[in-house]
C-alpha positions in Angstrom: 114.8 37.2 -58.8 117.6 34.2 -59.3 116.2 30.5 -60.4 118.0 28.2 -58.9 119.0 25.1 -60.4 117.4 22.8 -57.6 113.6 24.7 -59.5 114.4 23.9 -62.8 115.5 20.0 -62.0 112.3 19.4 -59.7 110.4 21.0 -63.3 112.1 18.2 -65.2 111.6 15.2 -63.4 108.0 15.8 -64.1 108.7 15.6 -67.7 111.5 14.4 -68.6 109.8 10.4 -69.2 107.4 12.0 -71.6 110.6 13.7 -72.8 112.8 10.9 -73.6 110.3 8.9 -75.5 109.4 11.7 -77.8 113.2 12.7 -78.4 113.8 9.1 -79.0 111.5 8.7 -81.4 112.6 11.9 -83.6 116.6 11.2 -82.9 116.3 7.7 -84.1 115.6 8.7 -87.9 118.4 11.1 -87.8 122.0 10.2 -88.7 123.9 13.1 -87.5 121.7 13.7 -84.1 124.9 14.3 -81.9 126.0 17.1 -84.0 122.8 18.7 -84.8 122.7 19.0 -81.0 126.1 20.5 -80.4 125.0 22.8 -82.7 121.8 24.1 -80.8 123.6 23.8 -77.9 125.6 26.5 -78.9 123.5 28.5 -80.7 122.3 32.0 -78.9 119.9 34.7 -79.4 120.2 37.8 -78.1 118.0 39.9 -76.0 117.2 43.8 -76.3 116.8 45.4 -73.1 114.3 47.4 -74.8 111.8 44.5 -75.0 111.4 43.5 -71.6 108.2 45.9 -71.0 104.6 46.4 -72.8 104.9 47.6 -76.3 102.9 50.2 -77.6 100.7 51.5 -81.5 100.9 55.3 -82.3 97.5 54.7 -80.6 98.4 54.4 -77.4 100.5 51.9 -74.9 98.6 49.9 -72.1 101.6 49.3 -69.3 101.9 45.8 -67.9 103.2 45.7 -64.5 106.2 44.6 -62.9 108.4 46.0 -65.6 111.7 46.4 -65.2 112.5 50.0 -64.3 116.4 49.8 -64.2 119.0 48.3 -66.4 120.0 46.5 -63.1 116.2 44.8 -63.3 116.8 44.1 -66.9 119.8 42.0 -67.2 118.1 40.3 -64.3 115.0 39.7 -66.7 117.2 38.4 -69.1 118.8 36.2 -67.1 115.6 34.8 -66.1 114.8 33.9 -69.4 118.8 32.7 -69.9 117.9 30.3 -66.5 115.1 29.5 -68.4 116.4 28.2 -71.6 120.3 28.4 -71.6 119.8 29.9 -75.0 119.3 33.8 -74.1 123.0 34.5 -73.4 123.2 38.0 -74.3 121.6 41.6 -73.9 121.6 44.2 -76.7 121.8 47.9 -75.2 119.9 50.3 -76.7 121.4 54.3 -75.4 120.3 56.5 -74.3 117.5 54.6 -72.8 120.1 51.9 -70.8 123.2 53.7 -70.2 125.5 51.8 -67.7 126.0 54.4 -64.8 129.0 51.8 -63.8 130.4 49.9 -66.8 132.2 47.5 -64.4 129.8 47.0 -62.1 127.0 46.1 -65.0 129.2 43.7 -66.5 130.1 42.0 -62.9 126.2 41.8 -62.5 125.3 40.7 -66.2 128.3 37.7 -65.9 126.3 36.7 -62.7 123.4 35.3 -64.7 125.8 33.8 -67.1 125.4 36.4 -69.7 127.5 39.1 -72.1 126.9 42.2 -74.2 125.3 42.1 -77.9 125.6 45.2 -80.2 124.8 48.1 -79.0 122.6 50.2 -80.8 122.2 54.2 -81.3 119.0 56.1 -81.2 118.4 59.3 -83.4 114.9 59.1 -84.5 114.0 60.8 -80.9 114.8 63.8 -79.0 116.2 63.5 -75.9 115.6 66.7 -73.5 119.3 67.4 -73.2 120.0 68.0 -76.8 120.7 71.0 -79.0 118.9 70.5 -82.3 115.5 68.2 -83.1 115.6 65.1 -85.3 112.8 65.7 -86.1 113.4 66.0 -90.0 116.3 63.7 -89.9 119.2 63.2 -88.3 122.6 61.5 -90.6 120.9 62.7 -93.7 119.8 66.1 -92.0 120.6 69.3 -94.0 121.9 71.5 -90.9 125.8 70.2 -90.8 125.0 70.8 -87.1 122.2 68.3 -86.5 124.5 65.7 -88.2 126.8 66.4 -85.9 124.9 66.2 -83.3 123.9 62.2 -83.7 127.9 61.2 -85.6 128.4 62.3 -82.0 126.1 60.4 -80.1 126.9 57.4 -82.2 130.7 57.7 -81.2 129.7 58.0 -77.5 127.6 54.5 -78.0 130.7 52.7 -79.3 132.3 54.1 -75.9 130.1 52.8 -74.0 129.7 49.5 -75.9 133.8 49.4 -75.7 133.0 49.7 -71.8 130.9 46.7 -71.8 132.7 44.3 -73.7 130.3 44.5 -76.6 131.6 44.6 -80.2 129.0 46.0 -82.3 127.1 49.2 -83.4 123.8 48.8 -85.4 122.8 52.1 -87.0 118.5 52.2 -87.6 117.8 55.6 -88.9 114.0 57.3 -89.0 115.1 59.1 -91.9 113.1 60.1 -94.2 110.4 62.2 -95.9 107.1 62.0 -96.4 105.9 64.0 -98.9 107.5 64.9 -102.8 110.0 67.6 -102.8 110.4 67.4 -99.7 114.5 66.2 -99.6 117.1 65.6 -102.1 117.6 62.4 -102.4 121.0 61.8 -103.7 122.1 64.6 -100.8 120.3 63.1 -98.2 121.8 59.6 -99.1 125.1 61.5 -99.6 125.0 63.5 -96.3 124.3 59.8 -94.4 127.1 58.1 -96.1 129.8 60.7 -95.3 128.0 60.9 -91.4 128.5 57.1 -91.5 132.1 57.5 -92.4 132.9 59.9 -89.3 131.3 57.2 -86.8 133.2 54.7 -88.8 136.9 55.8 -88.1 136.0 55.3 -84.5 135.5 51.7 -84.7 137.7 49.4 -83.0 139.6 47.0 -84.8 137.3 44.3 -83.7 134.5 45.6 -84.1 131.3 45.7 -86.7 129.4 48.2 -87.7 125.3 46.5 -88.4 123.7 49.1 -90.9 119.9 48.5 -90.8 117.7 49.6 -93.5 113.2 50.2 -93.5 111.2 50.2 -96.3 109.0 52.8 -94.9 108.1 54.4 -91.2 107.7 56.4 -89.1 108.3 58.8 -92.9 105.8 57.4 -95.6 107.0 58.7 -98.2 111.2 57.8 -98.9 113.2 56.2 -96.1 117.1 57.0 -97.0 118.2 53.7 -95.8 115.0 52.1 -97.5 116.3 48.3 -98.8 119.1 45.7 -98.8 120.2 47.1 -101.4 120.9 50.5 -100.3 122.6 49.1 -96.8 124.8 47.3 -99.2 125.8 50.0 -101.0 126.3 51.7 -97.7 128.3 48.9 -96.2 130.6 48.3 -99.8 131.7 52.1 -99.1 132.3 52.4 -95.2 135.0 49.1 -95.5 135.2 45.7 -94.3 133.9 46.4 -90.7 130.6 47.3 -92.2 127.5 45.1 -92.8 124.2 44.8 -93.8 121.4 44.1 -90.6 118.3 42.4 -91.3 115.0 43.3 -89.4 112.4 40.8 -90.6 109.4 43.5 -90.6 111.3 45.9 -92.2 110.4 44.7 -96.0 107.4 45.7 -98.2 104.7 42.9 -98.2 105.7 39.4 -99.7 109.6 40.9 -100.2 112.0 37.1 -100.5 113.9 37.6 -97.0 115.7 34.4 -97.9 116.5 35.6 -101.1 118.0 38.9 -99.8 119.7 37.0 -97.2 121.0 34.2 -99.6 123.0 37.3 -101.9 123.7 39.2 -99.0 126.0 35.8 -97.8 127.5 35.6 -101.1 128.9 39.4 -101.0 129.8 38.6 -97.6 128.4 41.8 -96.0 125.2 40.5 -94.0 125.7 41.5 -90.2 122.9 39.9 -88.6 119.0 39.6 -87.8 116.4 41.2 -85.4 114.2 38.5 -85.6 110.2 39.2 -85.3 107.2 38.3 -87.3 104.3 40.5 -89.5 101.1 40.5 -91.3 100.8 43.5 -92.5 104.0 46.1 -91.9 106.6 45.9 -88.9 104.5 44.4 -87.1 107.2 43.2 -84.8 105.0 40.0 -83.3 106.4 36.8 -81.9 109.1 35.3 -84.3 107.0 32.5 -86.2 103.5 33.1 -84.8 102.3 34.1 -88.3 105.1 33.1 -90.8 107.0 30.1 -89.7 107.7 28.7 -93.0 109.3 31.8 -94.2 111.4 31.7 -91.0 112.3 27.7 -91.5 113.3 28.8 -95.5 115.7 32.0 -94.3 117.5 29.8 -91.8 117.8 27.1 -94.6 119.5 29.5 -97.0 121.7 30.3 -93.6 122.5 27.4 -93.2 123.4 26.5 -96.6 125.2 29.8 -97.0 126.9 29.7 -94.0 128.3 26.4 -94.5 129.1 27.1 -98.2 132.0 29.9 -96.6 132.6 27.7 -93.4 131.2 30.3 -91.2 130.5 29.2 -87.3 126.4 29.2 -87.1 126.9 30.2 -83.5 129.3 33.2 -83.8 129.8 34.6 -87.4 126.6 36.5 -87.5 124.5 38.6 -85.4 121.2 37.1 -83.9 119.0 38.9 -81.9 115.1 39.7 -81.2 113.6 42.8 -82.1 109.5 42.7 -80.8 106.9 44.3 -79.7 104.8 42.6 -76.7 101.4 44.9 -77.1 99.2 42.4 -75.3 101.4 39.4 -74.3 103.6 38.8 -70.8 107.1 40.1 -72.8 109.4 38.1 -70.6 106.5 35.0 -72.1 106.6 36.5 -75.8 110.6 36.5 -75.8 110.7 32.7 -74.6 108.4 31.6 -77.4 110.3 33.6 -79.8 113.8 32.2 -78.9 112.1 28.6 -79.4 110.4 29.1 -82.7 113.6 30.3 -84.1 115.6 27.7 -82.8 112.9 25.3 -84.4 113.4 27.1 -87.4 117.1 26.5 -87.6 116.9 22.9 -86.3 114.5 22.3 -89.0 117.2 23.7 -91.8 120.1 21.7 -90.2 117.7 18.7 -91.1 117.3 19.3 -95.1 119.3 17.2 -97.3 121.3 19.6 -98.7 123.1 16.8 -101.3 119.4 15.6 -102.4 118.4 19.1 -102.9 121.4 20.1 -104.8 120.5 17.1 -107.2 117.0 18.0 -107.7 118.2 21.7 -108.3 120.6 20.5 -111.4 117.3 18.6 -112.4 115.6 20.9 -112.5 113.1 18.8 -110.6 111.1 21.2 -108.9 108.3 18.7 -106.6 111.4 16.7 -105.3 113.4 20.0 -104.2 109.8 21.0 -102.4 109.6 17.8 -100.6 112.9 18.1 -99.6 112.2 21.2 -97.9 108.8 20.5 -96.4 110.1 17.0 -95.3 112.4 19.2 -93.0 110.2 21.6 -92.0 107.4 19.2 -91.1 109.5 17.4 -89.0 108.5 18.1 -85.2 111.7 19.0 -83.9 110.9 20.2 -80.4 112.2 17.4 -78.9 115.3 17.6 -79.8 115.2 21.9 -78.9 114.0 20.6 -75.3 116.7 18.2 -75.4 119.6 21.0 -76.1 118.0 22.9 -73.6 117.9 19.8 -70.6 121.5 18.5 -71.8 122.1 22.3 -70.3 120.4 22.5 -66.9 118.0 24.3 -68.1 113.5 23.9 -68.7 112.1 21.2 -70.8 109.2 23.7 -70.9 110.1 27.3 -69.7 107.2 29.1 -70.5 105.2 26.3 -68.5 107.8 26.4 -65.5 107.4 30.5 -65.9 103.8 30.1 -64.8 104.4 27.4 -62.5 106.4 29.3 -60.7 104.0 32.5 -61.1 106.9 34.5 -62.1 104.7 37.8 -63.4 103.2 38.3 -59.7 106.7 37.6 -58.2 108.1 40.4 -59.9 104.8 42.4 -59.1 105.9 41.9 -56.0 109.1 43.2 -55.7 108.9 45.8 -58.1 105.3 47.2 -57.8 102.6 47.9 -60.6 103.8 51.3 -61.5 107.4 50.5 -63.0 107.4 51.5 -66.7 110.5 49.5 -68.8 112.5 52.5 -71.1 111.7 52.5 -74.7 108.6 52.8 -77.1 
């Protein structure tokens, strides 16, 4: 289903008095409003067709209904949620669960709902019935020459079919691993992924990146090869300039400084981009900011103090996209409130003073640098995100004008209670 723009207006004339006075009241305290909202104007987050449908544990996955059961279906999900918020502009492919039967005719259907083509990302850490050797005790790092093979291959096709689709990127997330001592070689299975890395490499377009994405432990419990930042960047420093560090939020070990990794990884200029989620207790991959938000608000202000330090574009020098897991919530609901908590988060860091702060740094004045910070990150800035979003045509409130508009049942509807989404 298609919103139409006539839907979305009648939504915010309901609102939009109770709108103004609240974004009045926040703008009026804030020097450079007009440019903060350029900025959020611009400012996109991807969306991976592999979270439109129900999550699942290793326990067991409870299907929701009305799932999209086509890549067709899922760009038209995503440009729901685009229709939405004007801030969903782009689907991430993951292959071989969404391979584009027609290249052309995707693209065609994906520009219709105003949207284009994120990184697109491999998959080696399952078998797929079609193939000639298991992953299932690795697949870059594997010992058999064969099996390693076997995925540099697959990756290579991925670019193809990412060159196809106008996308630009390739983000490598390998399972590998062991789980018990003596089980691998370490230094050969961390030499075996390097030199597989370097044979997907060389077929790289010129414009392209390469997103290397590293776990500190599952599905393996035991090593992961690409375990840390610190291992992606030494990864990334061999492959060459095209090559970069990805940051999954859940993929640390508990109370791990994201914004410190994120703050060095700037400064060596090799971080990629983010899947953005949130966690309590492992990769949890929950709705971004539902159980850390300050942690979120403190990476995007070492962004955005990074980022500005090396005058890189917020909207366009890195890679920002979602990576959850909707086990009990709507997904198409989940994604929505994950795409306005992060841009909360960064609207909050484009409001820190970043000359006070520097001041109370050389101070060493450590309860003036906090206030700085919470200042910002107190500061109820969902105004002004509405506001980004109604300056565009699209909801003051989309996950309220999703219900209004009973947009689950709709989808019910057309597609049935059966459909199961691809993925995990």
């Amino acid at each position: 289903m298609k919103l139409d723009n006539q839907t979305i207006e009648q939504h915010n004339r309901q609102l939009v008095e109770k709108h103004q006075r609240a974004f009045s009241y926040t703008a009026e305290n804030i020097a450079n409003v007009e440019e903060l909202m350029d900025k959020l104007q611009q400012f996109q987050i991807a969306i991976p067709s592999w979270a439109l449908g129900t999550g699942g544990t290793r326990f067991g996955r409870f299907s929701g209904k009305g799932e999209p059961g086509t890549l067709e279906q899922k760009i038209e999900d995503v440009g729901l949620l685009h229709a939405l918020n004007r801030s969903s502009g782009a689907i991430s492919l993951h292959i071989p669960w969404d391979i584009p039967q027609d290249a052309e005719q995707i693209k065609t259907l994906a520009a219709s709902y105003g949207l284009g083509f994120d990184a697109v990302n491999s998959n080696t850490f399952q078998d797929q019935p079609e193939q000639a050797y298991s992953y299932k005790f690795g697949s870059l790092h594997h010992v058999d020459p064969k099996v390693r093979k076997q995925a540099v291959d697959h990756n290579i096709e991925v670019i193809k079919h990412g060159i196809a689709l106008g996308s630009k990127a390739l983000t490598v997330w390998l399972a590998d691993g062991s789980s018990f001592p003596g089980q691998l070689n370490f230094r050969e299975a961390f030499q075996n992924t390097l030199e597989s890395l370097k044979e997907i490499y060389k077929h790289l377009p010129d414009d392209w990146k390469m997103f290397v994405e590293y776990k500190a432990f599952e599905p393996h419990f035991y090593s992961t090869t690409i375990a840390d930042w610190g291992q992606s960047l030494l990864l990334a420093n061999k492959l060459g300039n095209k090559a970069y560090t990805l940051v999954d939020l859940g993929h640390h070990l508990p109370n791990a400084n994201i914004e410190q990794i994120v703050s060095l990884l700037l400064m060596e200029g090799k971080l990629g981009g983010f899947h953005f989620n949130d966690s309590k207790y492992a990769d949890d991959d929950l709705t971004a900011g539902s159980i850390k938000p300050y942690q979120l608000f403190l990476i995007f202000s070492e962004l955005v103090e990074g980022m500005d330090a090396r005058g890189i574009d917020h909207a366009t020098g890195l890679g920002w996209m979602i990576d959850a897991s909707h086990n009990l919530k709507d997904p198409l609901v989940d994604l929505l409130q994950s795409v306005e908590a992060i841009k909360i988060a960064y609207a909050q860091a484009l409001l820190v003073d970043r000359k006070a702060l520097k001041e109370a740094q050389q101070q060493n004045n450590i309860v003036r640098a906090q206030e700085i910070l919470q200042d910002a990150f107190r500061t109820d800035v969902r105004p002004l995100v509405a506001e980004a979003r109604l300056r565009q045509g699209a909801a003051i409130n989309p996950v309220a004008l999703f219900h209004e508009l009973d947009i689950r049942n709709k989808l019910i509807e057309e597609r049935g209670s059966n459909t199961v989404a691809t993925g995990l």
